[in-house]
MARMI-799377 format. One record per residue (C-alpha): residue in three letters; x, y, z. Coordinates in Angstrom, 1 decimal. Each point is the difference from the previous one (the first is absolute). Last residue first. Layout:
N
<mipa residuo="ALA" c1="X" c2="Y" c3="Z"/>
...
//
This chain:
317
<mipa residuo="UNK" c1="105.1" c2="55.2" c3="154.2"/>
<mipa residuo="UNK" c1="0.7" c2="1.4" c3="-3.7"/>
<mipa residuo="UNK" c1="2.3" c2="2.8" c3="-1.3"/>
<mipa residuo="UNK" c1="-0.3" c2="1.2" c3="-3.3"/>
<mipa residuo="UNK" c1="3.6" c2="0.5" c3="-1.8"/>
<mipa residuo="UNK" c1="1.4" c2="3.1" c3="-1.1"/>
<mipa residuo="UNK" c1="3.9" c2="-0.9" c3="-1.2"/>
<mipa residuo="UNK" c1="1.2" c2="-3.5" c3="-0.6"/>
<mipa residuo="UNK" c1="2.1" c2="0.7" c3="3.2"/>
<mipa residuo="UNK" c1="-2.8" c2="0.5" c3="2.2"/>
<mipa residuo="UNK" c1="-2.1" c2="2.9" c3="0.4"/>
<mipa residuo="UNK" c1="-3.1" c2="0.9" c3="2.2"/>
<mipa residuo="UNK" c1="-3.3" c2="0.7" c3="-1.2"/>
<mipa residuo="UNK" c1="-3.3" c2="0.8" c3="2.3"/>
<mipa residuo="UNK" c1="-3.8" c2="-0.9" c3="-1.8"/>
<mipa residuo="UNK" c1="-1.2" c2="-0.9" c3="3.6"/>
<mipa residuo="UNK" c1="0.4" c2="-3.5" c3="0.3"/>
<mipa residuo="UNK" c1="2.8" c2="0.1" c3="2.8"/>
<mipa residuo="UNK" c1="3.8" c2="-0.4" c3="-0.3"/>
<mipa residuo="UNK" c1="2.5" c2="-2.7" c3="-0.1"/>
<mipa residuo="UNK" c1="3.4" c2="0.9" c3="-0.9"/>
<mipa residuo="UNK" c1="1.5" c2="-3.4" c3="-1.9"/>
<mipa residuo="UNK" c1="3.2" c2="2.5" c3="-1.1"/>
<mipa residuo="UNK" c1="0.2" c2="3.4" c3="1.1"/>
<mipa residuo="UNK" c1="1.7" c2="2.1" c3="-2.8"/>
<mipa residuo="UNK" c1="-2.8" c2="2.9" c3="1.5"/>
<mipa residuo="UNK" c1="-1.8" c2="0.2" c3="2.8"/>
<mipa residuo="UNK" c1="-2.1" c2="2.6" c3="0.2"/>
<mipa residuo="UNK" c1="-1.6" c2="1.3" c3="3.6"/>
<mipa residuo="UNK" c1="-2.4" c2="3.0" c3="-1.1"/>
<mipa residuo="UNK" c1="-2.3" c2="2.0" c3="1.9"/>
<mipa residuo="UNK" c1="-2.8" c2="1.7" c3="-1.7"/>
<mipa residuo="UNK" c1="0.1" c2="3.7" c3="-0.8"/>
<mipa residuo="UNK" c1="-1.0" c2="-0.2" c3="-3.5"/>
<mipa residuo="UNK" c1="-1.6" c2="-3.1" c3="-1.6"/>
<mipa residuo="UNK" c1="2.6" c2="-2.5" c3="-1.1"/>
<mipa residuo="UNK" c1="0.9" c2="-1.8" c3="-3.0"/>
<mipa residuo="UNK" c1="4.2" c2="-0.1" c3="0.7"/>
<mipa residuo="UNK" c1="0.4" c2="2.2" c3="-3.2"/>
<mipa residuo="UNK" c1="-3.2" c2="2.5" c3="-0.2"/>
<mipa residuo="UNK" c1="0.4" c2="0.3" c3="3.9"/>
<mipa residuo="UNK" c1="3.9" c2="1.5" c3="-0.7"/>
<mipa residuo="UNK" c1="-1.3" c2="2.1" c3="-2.8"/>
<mipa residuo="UNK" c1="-3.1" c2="1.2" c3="2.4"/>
<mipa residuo="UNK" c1="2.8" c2="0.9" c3="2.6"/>
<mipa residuo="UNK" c1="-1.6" c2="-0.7" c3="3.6"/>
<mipa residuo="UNK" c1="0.7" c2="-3.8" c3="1.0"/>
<mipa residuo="UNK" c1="1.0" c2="0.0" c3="3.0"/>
<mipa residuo="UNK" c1="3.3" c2="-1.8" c3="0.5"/>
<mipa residuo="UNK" c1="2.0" c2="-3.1" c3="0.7"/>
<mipa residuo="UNK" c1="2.1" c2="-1.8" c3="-2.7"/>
<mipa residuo="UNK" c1="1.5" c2="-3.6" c3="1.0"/>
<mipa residuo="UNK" c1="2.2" c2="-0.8" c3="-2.5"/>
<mipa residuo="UNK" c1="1.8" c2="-3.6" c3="-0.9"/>
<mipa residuo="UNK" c1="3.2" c2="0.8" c3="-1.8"/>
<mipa residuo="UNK" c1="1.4" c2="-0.5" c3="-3.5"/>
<mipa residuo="UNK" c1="-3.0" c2="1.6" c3="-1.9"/>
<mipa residuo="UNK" c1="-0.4" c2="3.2" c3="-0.2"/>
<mipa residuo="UNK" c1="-3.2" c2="1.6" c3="-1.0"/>
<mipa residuo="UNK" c1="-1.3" c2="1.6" c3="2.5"/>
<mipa residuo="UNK" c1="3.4" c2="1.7" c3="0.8"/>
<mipa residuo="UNK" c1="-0.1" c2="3.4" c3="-0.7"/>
<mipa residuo="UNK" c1="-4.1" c2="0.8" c3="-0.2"/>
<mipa residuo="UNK" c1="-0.4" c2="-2.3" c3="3.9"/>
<mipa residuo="UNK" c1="2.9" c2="2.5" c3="1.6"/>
<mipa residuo="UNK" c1="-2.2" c2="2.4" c3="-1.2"/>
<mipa residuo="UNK" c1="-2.8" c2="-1.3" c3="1.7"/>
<mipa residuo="UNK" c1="0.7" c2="-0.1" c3="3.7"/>
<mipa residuo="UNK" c1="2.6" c2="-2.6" c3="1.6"/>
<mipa residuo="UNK" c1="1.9" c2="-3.1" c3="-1.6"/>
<mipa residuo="UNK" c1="0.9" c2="-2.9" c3="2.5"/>
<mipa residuo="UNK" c1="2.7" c2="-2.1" c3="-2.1"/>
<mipa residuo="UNK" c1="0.4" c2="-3.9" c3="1.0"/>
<mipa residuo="UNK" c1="2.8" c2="-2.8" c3="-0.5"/>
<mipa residuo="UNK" c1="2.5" c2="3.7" c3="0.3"/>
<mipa residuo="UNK" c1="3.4" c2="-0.5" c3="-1.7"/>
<mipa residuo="UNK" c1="-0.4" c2="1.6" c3="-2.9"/>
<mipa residuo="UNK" c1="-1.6" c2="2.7" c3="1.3"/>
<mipa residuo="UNK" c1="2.5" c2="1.5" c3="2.8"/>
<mipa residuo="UNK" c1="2.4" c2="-0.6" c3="-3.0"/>
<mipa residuo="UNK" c1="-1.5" c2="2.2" c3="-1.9"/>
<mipa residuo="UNK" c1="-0.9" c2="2.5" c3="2.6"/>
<mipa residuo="UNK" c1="3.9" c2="-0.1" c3="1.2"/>
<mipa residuo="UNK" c1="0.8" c2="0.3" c3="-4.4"/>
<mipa residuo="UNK" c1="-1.6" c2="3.0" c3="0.0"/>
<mipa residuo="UNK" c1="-3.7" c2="0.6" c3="-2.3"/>
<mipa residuo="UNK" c1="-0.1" c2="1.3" c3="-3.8"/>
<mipa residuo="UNK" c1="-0.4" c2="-3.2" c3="-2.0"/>
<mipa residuo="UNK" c1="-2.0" c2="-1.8" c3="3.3"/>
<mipa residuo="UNK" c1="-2.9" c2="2.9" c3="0.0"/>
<mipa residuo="UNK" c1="-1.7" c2="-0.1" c3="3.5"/>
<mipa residuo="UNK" c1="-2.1" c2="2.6" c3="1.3"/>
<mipa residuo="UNK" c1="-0.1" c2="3.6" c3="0.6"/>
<mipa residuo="UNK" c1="3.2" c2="0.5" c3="-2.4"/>
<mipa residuo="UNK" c1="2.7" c2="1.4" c3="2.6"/>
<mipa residuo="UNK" c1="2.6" c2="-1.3" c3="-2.0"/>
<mipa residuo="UNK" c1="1.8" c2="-1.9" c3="3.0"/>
<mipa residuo="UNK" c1="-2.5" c2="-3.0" c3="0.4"/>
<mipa residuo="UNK" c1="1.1" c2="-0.3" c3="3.7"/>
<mipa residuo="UNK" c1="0.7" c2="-2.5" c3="2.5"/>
<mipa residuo="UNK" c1="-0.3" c2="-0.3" c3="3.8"/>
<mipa residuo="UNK" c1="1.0" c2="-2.5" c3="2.2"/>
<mipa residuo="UNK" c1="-0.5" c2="-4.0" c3="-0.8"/>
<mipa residuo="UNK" c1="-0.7" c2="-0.8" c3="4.1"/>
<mipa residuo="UNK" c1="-2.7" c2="2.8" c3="-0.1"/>
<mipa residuo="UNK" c1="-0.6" c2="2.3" c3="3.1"/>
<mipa residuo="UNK" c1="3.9" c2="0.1" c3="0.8"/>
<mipa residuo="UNK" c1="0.2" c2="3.9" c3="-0.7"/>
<mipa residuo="UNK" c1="-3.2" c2="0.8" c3="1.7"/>
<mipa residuo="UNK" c1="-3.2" c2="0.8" c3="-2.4"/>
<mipa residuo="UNK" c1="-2.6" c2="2.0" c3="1.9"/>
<mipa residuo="UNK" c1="-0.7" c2="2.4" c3="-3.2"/>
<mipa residuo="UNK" c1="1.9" c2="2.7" c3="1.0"/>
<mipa residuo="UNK" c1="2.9" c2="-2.6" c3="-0.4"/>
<mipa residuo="UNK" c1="-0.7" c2="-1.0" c3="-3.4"/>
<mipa residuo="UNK" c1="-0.8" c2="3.3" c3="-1.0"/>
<mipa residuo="UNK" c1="3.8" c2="1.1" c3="-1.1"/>
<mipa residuo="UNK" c1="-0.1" c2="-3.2" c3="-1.6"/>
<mipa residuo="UNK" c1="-2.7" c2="0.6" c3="-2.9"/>
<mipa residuo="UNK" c1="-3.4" c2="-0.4" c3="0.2"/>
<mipa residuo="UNK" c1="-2.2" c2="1.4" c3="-2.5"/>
<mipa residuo="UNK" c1="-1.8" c2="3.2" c3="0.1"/>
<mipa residuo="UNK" c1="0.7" c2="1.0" c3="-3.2"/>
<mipa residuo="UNK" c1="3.5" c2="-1.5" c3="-1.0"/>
<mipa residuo="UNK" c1="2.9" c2="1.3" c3="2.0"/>
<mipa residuo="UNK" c1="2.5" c2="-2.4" c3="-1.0"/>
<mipa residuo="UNK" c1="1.6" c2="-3.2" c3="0.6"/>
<mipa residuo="UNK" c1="-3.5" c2="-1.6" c3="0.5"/>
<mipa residuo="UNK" c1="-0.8" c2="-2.4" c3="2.9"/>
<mipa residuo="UNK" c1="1.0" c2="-3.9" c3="0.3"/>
<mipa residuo="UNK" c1="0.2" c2="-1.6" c3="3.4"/>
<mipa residuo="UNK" c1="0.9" c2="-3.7" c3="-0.1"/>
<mipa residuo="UNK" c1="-2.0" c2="-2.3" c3="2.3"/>
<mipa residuo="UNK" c1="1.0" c2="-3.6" c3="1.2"/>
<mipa residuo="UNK" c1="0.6" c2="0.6" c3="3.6"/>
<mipa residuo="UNK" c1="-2.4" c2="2.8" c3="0.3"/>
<mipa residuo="UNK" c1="-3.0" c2="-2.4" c3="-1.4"/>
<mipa residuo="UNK" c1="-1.8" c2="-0.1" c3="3.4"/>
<mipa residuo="UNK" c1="0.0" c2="3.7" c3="0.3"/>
<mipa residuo="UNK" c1="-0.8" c2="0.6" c3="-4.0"/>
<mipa residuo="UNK" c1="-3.8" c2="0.4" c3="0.0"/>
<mipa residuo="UNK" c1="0.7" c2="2.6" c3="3.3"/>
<mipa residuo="UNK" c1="2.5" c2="2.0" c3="-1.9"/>
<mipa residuo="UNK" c1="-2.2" c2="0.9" c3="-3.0"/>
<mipa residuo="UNK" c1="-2.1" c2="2.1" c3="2.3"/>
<mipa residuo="UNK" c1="2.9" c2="2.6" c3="-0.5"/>
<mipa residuo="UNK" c1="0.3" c2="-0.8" c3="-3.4"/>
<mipa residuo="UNK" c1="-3.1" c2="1.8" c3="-0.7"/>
<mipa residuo="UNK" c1="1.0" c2="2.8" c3="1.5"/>
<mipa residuo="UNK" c1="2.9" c2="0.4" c3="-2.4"/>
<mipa residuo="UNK" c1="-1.6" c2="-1.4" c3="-3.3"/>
<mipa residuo="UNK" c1="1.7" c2="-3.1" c3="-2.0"/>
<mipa residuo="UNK" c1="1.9" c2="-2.5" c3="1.8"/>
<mipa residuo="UNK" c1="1.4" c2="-2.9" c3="-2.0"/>
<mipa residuo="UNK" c1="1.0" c2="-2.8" c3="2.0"/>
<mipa residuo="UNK" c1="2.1" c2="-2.9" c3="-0.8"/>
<mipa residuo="UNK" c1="-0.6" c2="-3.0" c3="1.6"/>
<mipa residuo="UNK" c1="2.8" c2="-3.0" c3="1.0"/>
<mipa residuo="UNK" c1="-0.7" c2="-3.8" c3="1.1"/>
<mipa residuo="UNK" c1="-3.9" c2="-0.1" c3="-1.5"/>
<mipa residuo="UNK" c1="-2.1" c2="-2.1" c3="2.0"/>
<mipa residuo="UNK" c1="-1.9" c2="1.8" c3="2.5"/>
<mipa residuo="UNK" c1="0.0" c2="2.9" c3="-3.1"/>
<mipa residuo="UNK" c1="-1.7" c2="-2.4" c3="-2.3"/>
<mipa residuo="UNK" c1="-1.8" c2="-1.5" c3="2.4"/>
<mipa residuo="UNK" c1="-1.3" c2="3.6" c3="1.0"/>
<mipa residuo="UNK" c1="-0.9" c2="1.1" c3="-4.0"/>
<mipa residuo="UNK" c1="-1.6" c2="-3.5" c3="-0.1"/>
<mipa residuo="UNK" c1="-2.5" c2="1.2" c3="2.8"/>
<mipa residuo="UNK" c1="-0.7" c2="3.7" c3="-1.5"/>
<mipa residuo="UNK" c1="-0.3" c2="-1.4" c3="-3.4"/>
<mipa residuo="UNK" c1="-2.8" c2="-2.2" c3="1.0"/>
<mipa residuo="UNK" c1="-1.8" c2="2.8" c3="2.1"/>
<mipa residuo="UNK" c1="0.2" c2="1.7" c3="-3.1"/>
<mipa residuo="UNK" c1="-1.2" c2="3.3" c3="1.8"/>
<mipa residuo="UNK" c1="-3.2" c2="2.3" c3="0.3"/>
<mipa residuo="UNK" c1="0.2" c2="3.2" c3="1.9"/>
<mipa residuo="UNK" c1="-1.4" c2="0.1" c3="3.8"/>
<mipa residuo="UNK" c1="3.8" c2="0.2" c3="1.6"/>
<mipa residuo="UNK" c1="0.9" c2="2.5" c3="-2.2"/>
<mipa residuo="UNK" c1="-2.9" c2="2.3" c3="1.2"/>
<mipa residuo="UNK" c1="1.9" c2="0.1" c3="3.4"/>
<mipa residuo="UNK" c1="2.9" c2="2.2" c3="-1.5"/>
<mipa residuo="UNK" c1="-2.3" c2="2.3" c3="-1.7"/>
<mipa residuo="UNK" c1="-1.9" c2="0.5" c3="3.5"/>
<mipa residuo="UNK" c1="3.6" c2="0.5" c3="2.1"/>
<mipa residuo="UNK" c1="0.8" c2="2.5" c3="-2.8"/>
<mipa residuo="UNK" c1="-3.1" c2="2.0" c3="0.9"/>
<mipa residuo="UNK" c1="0.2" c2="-0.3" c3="3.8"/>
<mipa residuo="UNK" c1="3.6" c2="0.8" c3="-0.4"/>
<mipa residuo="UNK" c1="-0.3" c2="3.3" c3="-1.3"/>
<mipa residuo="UNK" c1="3.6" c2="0.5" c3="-0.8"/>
<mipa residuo="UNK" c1="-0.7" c2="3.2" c3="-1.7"/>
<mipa residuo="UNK" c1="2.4" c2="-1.4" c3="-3.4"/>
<mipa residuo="UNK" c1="-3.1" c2="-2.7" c3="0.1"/>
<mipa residuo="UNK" c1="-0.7" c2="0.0" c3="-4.0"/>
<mipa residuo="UNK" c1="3.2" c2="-0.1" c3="-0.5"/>
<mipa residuo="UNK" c1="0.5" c2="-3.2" c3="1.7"/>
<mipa residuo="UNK" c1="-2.1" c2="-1.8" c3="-2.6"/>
<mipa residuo="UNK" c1="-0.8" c2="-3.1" c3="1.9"/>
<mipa residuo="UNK" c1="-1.0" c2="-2.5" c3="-2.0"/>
<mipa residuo="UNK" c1="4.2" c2="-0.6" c3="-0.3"/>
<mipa residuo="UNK" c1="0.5" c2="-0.3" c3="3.6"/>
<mipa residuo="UNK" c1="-2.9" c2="-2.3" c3="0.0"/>
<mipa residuo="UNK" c1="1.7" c2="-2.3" c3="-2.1"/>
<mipa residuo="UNK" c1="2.0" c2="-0.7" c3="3.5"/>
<mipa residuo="UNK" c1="-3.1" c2="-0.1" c3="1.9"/>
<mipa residuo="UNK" c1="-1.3" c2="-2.6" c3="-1.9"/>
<mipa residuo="UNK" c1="3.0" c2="-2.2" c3="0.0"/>
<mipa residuo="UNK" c1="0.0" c2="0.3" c3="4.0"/>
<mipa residuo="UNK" c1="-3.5" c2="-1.3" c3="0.1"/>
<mipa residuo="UNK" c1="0.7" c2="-2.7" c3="-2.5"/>
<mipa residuo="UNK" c1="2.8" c2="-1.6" c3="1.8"/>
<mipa residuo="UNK" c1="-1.8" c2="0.2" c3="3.3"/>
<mipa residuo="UNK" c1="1.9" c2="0.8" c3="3.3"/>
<mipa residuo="UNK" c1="-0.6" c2="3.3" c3="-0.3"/>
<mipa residuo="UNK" c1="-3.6" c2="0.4" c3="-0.1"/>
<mipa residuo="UNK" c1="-1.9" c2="2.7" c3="-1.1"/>
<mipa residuo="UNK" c1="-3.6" c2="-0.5" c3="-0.8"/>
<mipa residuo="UNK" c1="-1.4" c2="2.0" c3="2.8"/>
<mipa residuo="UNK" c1="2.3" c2="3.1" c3="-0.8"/>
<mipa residuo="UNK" c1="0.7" c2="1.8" c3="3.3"/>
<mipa residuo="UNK" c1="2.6" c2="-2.2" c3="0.4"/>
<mipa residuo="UNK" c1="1.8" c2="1.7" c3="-2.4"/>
<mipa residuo="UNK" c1="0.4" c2="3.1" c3="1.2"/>
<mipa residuo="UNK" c1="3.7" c2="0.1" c3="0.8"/>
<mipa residuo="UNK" c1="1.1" c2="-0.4" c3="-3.5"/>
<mipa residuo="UNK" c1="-2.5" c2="2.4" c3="-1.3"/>
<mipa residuo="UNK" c1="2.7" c2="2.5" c3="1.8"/>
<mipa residuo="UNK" c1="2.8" c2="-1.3" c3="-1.8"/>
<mipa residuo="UNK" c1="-1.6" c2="-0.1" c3="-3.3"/>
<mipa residuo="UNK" c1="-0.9" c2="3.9" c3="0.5"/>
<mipa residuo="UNK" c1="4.0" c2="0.3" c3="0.6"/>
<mipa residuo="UNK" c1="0.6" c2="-1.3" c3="-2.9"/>
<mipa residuo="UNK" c1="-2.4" c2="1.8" c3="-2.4"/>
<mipa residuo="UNK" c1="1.2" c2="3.2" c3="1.6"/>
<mipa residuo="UNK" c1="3.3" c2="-0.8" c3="-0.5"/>
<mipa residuo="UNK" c1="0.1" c2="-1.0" c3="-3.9"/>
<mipa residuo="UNK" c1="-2.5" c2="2.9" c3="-0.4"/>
<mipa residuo="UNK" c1="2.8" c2="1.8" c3="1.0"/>
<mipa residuo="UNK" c1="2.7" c2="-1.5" c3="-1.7"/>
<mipa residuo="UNK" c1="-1.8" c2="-0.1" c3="-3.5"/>
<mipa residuo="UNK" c1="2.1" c2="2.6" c3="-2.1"/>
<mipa residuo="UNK" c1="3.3" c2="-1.8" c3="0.9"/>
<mipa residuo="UNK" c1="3.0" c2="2.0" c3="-1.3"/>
<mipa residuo="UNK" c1="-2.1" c2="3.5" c3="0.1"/>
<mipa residuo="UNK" c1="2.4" c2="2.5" c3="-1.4"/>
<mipa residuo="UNK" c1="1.0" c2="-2.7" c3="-2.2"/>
<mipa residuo="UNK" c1="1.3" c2="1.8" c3="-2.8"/>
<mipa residuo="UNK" c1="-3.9" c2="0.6" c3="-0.7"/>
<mipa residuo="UNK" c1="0.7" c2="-0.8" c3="-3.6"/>
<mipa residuo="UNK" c1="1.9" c2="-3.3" c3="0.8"/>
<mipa residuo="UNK" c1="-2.6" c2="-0.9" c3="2.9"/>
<mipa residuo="UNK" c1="-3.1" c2="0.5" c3="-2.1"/>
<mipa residuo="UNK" c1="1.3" c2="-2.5" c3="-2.9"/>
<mipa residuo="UNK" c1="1.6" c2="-2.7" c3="2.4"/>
<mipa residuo="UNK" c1="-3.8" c2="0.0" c3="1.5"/>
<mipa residuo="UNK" c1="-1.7" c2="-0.2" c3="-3.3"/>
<mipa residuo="UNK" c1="2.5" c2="-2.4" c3="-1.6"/>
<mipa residuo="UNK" c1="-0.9" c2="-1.9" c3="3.4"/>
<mipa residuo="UNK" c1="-3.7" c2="0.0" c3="-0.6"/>
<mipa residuo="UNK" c1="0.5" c2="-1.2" c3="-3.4"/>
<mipa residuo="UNK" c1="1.9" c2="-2.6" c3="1.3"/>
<mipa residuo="UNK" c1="-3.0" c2="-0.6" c3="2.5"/>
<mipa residuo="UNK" c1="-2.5" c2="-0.5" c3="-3.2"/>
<mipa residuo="UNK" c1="1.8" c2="-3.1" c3="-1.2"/>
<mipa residuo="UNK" c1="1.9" c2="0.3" c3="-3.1"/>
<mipa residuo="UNK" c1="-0.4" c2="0.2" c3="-4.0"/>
<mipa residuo="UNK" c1="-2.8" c2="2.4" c3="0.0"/>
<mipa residuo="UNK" c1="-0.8" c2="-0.1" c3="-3.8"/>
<mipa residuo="UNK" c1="3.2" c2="2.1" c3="-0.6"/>
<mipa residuo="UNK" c1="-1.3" c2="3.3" c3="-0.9"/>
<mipa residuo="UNK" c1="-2.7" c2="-0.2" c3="3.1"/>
<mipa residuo="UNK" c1="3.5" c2="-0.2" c3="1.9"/>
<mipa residuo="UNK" c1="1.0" c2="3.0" c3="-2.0"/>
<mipa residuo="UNK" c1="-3.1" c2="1.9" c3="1.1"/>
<mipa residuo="UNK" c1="0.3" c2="-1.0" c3="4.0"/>
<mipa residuo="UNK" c1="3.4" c2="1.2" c3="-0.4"/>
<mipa residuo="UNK" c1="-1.1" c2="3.3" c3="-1.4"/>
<mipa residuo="UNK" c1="-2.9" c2="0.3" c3="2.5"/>
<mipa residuo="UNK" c1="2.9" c2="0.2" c3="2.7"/>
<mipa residuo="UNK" c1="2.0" c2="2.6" c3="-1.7"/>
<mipa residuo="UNK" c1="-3.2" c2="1.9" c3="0.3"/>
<mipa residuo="UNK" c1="0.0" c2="-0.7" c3="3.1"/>
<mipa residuo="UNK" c1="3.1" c2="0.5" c3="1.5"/>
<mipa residuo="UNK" c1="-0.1" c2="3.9" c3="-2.4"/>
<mipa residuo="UNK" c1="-2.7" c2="1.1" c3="1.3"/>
<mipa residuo="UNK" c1="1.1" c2="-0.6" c3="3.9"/>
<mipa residuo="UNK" c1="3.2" c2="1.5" c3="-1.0"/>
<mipa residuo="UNK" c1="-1.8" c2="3.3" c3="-1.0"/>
<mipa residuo="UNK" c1="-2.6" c2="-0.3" c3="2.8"/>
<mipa residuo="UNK" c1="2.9" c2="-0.1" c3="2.6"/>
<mipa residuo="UNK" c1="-2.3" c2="-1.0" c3="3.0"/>
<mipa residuo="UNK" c1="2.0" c2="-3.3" c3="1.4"/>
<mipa residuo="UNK" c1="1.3" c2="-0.7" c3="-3.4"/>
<mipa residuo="UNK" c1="0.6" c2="-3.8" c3="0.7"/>
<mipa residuo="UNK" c1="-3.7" c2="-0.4" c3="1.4"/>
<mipa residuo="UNK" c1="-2.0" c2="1.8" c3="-2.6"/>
<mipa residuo="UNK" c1="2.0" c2="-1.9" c3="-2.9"/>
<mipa residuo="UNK" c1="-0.5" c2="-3.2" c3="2.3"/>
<mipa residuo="UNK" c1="-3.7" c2="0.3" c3="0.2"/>
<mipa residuo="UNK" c1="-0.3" c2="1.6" c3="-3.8"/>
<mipa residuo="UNK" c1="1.7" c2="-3.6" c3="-1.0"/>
<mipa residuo="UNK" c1="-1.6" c2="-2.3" c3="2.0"/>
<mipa residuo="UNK" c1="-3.1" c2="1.4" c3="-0.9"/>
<mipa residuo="UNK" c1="1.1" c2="-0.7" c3="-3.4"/>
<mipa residuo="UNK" c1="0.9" c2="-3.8" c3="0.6"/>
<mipa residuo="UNK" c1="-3.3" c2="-0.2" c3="1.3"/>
<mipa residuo="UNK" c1="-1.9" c2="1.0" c3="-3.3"/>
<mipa residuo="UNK" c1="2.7" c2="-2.0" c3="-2.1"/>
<mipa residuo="UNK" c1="-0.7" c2="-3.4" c3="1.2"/>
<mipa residuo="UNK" c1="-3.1" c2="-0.1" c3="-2.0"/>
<mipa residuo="UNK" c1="1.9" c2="0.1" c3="-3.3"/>
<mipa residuo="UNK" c1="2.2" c2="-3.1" c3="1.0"/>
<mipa residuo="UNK" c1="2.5" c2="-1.1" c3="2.2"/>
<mipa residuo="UNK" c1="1.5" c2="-3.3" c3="0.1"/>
<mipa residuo="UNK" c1="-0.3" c2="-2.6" c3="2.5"/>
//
């Protein structure tokens, strides 16, 4: 998915937050990130918006670190912590949801999009009570019921799964959707500090023990805060290539690899960005199970699209 003109207000918030971020109160430097920053965002205007909004993102980031000097090598790793170790506490209030149940498929998919509902930020206090109620409204949101249930064949069936985490936190409740998958799951997180993505160093904060997942842990190397295959290691290729089924979290994972073709993908998020709702046809905030490259995917009448191999093709019960 490529961006365009209504990318740019985000990607410049972006920007000022990292320039404020990497200067850590030098209001010369902190000029200077940013202005930098709009500079990009004006040659990427220049060139039509060639990429995906997260390489944008990343030409931000690589931007604020090489004029900071990287004074601050990972500009996120508190709110990386806090929103972690809020996850960890929801964790052990789950029962207190009425519509939680662990033993369901659908349950535990809920509360892993949940993560990404849940704008950790929002709860740096830790109120729980607050978070707890977010959480819980996930389990009241509207889902393709259809998708949901050939998503879980699918992954029933499939002999090896890649998965693509997106937020810390979020991947915390990811772990409880991927217990009875563990001996066909591959772990992929970002090979950079990206925003508040997950990278390795969390993987372990985040509940993850070193023989969680039989396929290990991969990563895309670059850093980009999703998945571009020209610029991504050869492990994560690989990792890739030979998965039957790829688990994508969050929506910028969805804007890098929405349109490739040579694997089925499940992408999972909450649809906030209007660009992103604009592209899949949804209203904001819903929940969203895509399944994309899935062939004879059934889903229910209610105007959804998946893709096949002929590209956007209706799908019928």
């Amino acid at each position: 998915m490529r961006a365009c003109l209504d990318c740019l207000p985000c990607l410049a918030r972006n920007a000022i937050d990292l320039a404020r971020k990497s200067a850590q109160g030098d209001a010369s430097l902190e000029a200077r990130i940013a202005a930098e920053g709009m500079r990009i965002l004006g040659r990427a205007a220049d060139e039509g918006y060639a990429l995906p909004p997260p390489c944008y993102a990343r030409q931000l980031i690589d931007n604020a670190l090489e004029m900071s000097e990287g004074r601050v090598p990972d500009p996120w790793a508190a709110e990386k912590r806090t929103s972690t170790e809020l996850a960890l506490k929801l964790m052990d209030c789950l029962e207190e949801i009425p519509d939680w149940d662990p033993d369901n498929f659908e349950s535990r998919l809920r509360l892993a999009i949940a993560g990404n509902i849940l704008d950790f930020s929002i709860y740096s206090d830790l109120d729980i009570a607050a978070a707890m109620k977010t959480v819980a409204g996930a389990f009241t949101k509207p889902v393709d019921t259809a998708s949901v249930d050939e998503l879980r064949r699918r992954m029933d069936a499939a002999k090896s799964i890649l998965w693509v985490f997106d937020n810390c936190g979020e991947a915390v409740f990811d772990r409880l959707l991927m217990e009875p998958y563990r001996k066909k799951i591959t772990l992929a997180v970002r090979g950079k500090p990206a925003f508040n993505d997950l990278t390795r160093v969390e993987l372990v904060e985040s509940g993850y023990t070193a023989d969680f997942a039989v396929g290990g842990v991969v990563s895309n190397n670059d850093g980009v805060p999703g998945v571009i295959d020209a610029t991504c290691g050869e492990e994560f290729r690989a990792a890739f290539s030979s998965a039957d089924l790829i688990i994508a979290k969050g929506q910028a994972n969805f804007e890098t690899m929405s349109e490739r073709m040579d694997k089925p993908i499940a992408f999972l998020f909450l649809a906030k960005c209007p660009v992103v709702c604009r592209t899949v046809g949804a209203e904001q905030h819903t929940i969203q199970v895509l399944l994309y490259n899935f062939p004879a995917q059934r889903c229910s009448k209610n105007g959804d699209y998946g893709r096949g191999a002929e590209g956007l093709t209706p799908l019928v019960e």
